[in-house]
Wavefront OBJ file of the C-alpha trace (Angstrom):
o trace
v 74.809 39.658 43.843
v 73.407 38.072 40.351
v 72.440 40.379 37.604
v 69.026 39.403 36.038
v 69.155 39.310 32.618
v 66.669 41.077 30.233
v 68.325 41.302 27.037
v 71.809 40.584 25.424
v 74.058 42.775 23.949
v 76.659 41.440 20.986
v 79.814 43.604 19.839
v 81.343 42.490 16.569
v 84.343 43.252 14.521
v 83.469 41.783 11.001
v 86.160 41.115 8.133
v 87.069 44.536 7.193
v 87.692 45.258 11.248
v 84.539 48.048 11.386
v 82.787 46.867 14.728
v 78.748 46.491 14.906
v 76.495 45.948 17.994
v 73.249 44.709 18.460
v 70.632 44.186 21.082
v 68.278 40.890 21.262
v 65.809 39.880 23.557
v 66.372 36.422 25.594
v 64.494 34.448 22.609
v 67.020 36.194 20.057
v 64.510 38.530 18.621
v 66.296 41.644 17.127
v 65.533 44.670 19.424
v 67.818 47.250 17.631
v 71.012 47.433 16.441
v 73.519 50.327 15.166
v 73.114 52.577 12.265
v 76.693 51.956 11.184
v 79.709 50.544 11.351
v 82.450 51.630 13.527
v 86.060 51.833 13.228
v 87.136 51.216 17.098
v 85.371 48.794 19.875
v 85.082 51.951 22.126
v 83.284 54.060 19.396
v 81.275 50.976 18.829
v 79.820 50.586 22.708
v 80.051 54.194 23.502
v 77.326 54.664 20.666
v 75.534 51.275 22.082
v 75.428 53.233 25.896
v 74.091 55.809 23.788
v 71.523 53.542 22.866
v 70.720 52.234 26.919
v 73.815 49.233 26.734
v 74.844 49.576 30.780
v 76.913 46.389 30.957
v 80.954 46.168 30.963
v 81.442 44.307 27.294
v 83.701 41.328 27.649
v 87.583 41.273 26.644
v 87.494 37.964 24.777
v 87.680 37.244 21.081
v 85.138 35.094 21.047
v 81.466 35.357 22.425
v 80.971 34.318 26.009
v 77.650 32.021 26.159
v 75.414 30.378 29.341
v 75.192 26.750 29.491
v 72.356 26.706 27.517
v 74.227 28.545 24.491
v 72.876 32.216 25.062
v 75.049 35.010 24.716
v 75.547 36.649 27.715
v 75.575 40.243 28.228
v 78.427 42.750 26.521
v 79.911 39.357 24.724
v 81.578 40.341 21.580
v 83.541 38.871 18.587
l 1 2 3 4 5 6 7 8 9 10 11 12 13 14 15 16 17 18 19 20 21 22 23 24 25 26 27 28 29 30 31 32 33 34 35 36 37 38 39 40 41 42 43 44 45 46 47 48 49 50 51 52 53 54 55 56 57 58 59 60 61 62 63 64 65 66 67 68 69 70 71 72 73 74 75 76 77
């Protein structure tokens, strides 16, 4: 079964290691994103399910992308 796609979710640890999600539309348009920063990845998506995230976020360091570039869903850095 293939999940249709409707937005895109991105978890990211930034320098200091605080994690930050965000939610964009297909055509990368900001739909929301979190208030703040948080100090573990589970904080971080347990606040974005909060926030209607559904998905199971992705393992890998580095963002996991379609084959035209997109970020697919619960990708992280």
């Amino acid at each position: 079964m293939n999940e249709i796609v409707s937005d895109v979710w991105d978890f990211k640890k930034d320098a200091s290691g605080s994690w930050k999600w965000q939610r964009q539309s297909l055509r990368h348009e900001l739909i929301r994103e979190c208030e703040r920063p948080f100090a573990s990845f589970e904080e971080c998506v347990a606040d974005a399910r909060r926030c209607g995230y559904s998905g199971s976020p992705s393992v890998s360091s580095e963002p996991q992308r379609d084959t035209r570039g997109r970020l697919l869903r619960g990708s992280r850095r």
